[in-house]
Kinemage of the C-alpha trace (Angstrom):
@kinemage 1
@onewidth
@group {chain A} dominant
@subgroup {mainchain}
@vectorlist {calphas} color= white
{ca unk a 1} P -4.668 -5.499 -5.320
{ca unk a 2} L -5.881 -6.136 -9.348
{ca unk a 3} L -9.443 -4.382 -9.835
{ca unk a 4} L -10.948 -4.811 -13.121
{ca unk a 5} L -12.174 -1.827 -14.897
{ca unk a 6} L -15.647 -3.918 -16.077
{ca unk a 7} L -16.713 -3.736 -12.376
{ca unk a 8} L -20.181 -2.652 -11.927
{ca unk a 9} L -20.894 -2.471 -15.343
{ca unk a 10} L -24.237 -3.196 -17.055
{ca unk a 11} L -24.322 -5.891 -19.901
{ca unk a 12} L -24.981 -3.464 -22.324
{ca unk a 13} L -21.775 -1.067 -21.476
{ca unk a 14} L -19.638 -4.673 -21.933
{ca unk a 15} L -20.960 -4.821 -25.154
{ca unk a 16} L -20.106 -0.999 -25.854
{ca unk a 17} L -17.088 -1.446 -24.733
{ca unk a 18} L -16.501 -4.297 -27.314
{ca unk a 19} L -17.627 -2.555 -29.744
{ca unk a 20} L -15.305 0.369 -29.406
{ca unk a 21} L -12.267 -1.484 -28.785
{ca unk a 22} L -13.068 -3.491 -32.135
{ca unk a 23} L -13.348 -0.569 -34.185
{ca unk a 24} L -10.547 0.665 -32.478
{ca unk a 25} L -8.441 -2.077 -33.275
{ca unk a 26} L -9.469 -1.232 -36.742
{ca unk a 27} L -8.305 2.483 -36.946
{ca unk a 28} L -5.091 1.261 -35.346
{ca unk a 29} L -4.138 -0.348 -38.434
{ca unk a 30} L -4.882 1.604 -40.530
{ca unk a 31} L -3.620 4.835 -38.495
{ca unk a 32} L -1.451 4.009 -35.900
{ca unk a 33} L -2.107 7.568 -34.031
{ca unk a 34} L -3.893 9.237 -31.050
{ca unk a 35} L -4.994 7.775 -27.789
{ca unk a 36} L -8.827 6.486 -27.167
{ca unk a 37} L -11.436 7.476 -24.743
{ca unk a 38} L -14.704 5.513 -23.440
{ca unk a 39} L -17.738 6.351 -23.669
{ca unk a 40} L -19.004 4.046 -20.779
{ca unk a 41} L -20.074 5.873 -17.505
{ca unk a 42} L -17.206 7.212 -15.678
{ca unk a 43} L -16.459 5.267 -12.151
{ca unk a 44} L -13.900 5.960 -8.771
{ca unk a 45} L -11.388 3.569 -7.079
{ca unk a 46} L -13.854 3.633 -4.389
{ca unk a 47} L -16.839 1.988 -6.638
{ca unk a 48} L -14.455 -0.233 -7.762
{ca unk a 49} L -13.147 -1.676 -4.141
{ca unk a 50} L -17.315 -1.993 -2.846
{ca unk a 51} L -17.827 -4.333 -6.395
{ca unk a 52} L -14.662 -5.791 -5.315
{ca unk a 53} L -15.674 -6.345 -1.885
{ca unk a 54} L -19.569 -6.752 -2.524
{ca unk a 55} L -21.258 -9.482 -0.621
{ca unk a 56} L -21.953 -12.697 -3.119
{ca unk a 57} L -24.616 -15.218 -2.549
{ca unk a 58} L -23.355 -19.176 -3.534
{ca unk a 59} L -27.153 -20.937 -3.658
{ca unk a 60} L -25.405 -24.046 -3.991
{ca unk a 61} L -22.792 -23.873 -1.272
{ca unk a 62} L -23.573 -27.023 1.561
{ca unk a 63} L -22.311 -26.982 4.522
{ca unk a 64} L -20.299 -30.239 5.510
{ca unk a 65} L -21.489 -29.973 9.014
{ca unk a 66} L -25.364 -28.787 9.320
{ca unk a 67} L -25.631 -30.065 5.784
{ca unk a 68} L -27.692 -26.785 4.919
{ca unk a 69} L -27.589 -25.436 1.514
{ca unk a 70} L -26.806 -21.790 0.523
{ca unk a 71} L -24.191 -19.169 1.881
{ca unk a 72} L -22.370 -16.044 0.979
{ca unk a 73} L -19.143 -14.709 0.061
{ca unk a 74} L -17.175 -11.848 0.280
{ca unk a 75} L -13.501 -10.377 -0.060
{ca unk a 76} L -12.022 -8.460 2.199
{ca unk a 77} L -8.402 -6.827 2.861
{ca unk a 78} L -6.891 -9.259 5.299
{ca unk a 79} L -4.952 -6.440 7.039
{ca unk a 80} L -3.407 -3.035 6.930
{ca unk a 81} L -0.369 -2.919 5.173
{ca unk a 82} L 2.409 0.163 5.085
{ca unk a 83} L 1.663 0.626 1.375
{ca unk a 84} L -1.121 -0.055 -0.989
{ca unk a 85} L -0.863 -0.653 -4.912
{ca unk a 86} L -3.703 -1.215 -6.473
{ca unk a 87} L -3.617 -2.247 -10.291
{ca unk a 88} L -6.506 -1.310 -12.748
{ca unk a 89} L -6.914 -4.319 -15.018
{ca unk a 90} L -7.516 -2.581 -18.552
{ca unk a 91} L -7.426 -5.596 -20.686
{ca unk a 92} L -10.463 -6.037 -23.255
{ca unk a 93} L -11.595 -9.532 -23.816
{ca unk a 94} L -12.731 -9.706 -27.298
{ca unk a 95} L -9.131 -9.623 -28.420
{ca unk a 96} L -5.231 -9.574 -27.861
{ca unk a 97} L -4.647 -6.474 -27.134
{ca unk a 98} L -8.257 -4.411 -26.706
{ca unk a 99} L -7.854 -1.669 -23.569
{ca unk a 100} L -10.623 -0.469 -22.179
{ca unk a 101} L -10.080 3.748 -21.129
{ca unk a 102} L -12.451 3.975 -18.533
{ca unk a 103} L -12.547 6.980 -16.751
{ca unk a 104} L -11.311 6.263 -12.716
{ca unk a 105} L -10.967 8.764 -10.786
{ca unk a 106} L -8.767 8.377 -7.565
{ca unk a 107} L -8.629 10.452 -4.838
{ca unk a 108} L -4.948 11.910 -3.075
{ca unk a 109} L -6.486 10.163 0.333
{ca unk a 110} L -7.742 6.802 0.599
{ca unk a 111} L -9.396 5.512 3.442
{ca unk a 112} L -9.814 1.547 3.721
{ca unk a 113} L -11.404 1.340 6.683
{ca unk a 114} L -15.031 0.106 5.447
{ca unk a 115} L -12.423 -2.532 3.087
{ca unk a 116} L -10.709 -4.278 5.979
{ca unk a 117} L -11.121 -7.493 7.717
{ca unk a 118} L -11.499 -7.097 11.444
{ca unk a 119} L -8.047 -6.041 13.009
{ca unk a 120} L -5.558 -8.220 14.784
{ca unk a 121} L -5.341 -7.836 18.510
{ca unk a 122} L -2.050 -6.623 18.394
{ca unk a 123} L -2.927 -4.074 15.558
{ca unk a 124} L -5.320 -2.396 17.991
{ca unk a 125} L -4.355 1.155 19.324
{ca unk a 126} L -6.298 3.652 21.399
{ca unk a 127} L -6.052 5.770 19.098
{ca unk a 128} L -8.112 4.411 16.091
{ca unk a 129} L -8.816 7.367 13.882
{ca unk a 130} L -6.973 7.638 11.046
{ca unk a 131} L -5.026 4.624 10.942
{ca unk a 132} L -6.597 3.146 7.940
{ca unk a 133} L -5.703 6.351 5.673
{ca unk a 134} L -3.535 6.347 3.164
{ca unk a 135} L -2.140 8.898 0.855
{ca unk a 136} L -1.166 8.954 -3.005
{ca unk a 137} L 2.481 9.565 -3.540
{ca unk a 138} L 3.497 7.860 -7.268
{ca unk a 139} L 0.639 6.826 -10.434
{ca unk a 140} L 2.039 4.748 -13.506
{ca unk a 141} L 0.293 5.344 -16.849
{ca unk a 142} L -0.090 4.113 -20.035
{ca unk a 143} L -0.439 5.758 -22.909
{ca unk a 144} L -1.454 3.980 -25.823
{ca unk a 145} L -2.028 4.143 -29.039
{ca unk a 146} L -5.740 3.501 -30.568
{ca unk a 147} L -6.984 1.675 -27.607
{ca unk a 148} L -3.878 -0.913 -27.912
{ca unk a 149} L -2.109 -2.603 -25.358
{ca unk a 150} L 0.171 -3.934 -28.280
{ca unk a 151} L 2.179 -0.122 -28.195
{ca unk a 152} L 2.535 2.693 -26.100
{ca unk a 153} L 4.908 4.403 -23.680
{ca unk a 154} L 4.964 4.906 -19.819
{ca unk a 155} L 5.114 7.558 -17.679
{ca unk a 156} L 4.977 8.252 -13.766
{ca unk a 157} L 3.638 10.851 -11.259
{ca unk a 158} L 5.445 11.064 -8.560
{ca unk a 159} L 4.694 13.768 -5.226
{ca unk a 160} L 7.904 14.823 -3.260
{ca unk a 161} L 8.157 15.674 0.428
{ca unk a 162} L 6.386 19.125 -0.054
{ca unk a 163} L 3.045 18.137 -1.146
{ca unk a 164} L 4.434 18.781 -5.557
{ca unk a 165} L 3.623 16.120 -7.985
{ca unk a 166} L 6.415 15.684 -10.992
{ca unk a 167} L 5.959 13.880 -14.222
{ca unk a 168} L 8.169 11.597 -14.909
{ca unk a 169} L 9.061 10.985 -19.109
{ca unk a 170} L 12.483 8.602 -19.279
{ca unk a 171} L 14.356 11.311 -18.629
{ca unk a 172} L 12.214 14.279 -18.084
{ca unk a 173} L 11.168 15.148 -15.311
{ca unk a 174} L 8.972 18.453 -14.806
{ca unk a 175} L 6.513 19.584 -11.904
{ca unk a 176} L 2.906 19.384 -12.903
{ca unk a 177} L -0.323 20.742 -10.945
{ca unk a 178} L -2.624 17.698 -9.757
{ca unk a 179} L -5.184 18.540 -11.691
{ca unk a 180} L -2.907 17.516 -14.803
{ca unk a 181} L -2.609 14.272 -12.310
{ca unk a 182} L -6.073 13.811 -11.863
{ca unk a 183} L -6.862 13.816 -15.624
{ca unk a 184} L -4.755 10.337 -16.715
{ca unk a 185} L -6.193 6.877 -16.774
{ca unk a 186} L -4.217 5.144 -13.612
{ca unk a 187} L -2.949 1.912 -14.264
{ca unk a 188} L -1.273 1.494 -10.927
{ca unk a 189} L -1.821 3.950 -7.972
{ca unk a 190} L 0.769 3.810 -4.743
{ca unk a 191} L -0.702 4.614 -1.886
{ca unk a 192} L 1.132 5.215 1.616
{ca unk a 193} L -0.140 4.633 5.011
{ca unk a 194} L -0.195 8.165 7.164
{ca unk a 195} L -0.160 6.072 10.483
{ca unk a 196} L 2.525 3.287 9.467
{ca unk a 197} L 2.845 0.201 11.715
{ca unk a 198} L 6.378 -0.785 13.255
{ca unk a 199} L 6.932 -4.071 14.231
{ca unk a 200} L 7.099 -4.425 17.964
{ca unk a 201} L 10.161 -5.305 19.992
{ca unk a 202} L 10.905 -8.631 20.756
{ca unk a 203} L 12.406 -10.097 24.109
{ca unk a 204} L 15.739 -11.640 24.544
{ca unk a 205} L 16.033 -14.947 23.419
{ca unk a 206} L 16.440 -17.031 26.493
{ca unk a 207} L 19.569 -18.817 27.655
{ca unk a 208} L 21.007 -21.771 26.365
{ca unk a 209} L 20.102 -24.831 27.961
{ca unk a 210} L 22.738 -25.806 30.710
{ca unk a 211} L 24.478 -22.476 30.270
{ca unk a 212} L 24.924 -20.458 33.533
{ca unk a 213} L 23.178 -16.993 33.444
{ca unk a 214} L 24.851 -14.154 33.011
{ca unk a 215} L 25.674 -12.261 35.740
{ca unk a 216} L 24.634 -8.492 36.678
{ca unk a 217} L 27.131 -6.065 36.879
{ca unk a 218} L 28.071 -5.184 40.474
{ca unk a 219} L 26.472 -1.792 41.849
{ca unk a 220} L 29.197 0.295 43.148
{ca unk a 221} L 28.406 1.921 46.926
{ca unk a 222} L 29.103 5.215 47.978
{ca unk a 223} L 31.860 5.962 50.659
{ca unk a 224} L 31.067 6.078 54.327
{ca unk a 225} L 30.840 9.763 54.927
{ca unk a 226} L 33.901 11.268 57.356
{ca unk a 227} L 36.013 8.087 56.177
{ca unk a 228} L 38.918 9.073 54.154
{ca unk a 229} L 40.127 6.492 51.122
{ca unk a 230} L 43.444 6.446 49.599
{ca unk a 231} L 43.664 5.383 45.641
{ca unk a 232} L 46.314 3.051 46.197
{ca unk a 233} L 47.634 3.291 42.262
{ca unk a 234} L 47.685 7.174 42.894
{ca unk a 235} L 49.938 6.786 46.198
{ca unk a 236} L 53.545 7.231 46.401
{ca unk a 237} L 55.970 4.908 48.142
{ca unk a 238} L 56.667 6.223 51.799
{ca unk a 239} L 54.499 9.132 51.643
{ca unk a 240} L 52.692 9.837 54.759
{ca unk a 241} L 49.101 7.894 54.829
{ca unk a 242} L 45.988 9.627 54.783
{ca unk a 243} L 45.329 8.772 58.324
{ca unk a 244} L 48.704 9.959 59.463
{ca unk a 245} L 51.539 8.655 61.827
């Protein structure tokens, strides 16, 4: 899922942020150093997915069968999926290669709930809570230089089994606290279902048409009780039977 960093923005912090990633285009060529900050108000992933999500009025949408004018539109997750990426379009529009550092902050548990389209019939469980969580377990970054999306380098946080997050630096690799985590710009964020869905068992295929069925096994029955049986591949030529004479 792409969400733009400009949502919910007033006019006036677009036009900041213009401003700023002009002047930092400037001070990148002429000192191709440091990384940039923005001064617009800070926002969360969550803010982000209700502007992505927010209901939109079309005034003139008409209806091809009541012929009435006006209607509404809005975007929702069509389902839950195992794992969620979410990408956080930084890309400035007043030039090539303007970024806009926005603060986002993300949390280590998501839950999408209040984001998803109304649940499939066979996605339906008894046990509803909880199934729309998801947890944070890798973060790409980009560090740039100047507010540039012309340079830079990557790096990764990744969490292992036991709950650590790791930076990951080509190759360096050294555990971090998640407050160090929590104070990057995310520019993708992978997020794991707790409750994963399994896809359910199908039947047999049915038999070929004109192709006899295949048979059961045959059920073996117990002996008569007080009736001796001889294994006949276990007796011996002319030895006494087991019912004598």
């Amino acid at each position: 899922l792409m969400l733009n960093v400009t949502m919910g923005m007033t006019l006036e912090e677009l036009q900041r942020c213009r401003q700023e990633s002009e002047a930092q285009m400037c001070m990148w060529r002429r000192r191709p150093a440091g990384t940039s900050e923005s001064h617009v108000r800070p926002t969360s992933v969550e803010e982000l997915l209700d502007e992505y999500t927010r209901q939109d009025v079309v005034e003139d949408w008409k209806c091809e069968k009541c012929r009435n004018t006006g209607g509404v539109r809005r975007s929702l997750l069509a389902r839950r999926s195992n794992i969620f990426v979410m990408y956080i379009d930084r890309r400035q529009d007043t030039n090539l290669f303007g970024k806009i550092n926005r603060r986002v902050s993300f949390p280590q548990y998501l839950e999408l709930g209040k984001w998803l389209d109304a649940p499939d019939d066979h996605e339906v469980d008894e046990d509803a809570g909880g199934k729309s969580r998801y947890s944070l377990y890798a973060m790409c970054v980009h560090q740039d230089l100047r507010g540039s999306t012309e340079a830079g380098h990557y790096v990764a946080f990744v969490k292992d089994k036991a709950g650590g997050w790791h930076h990951l630096d080509d190759e360096t690799v050294r555990p971090v606290k998640w407050s160090v985590v929590q104070e990057h710009h995310p520019y993708l964020l992978f997020y794991a279902a707790t409750s994963p869905i399994f896809p359910a068992a199908k039947p047999p295929p049915p038999p070929a048409s004109g192709a006899p069925a295949e048979r059961p096994p045959p059920i073996a029955k117990p002996p008569d009780a007080g009736t001796n049986h001889v294994d006949s591949a276990k007796a011996q030529p002319g030895a006494p039977s087991a019912a004598g004479g």
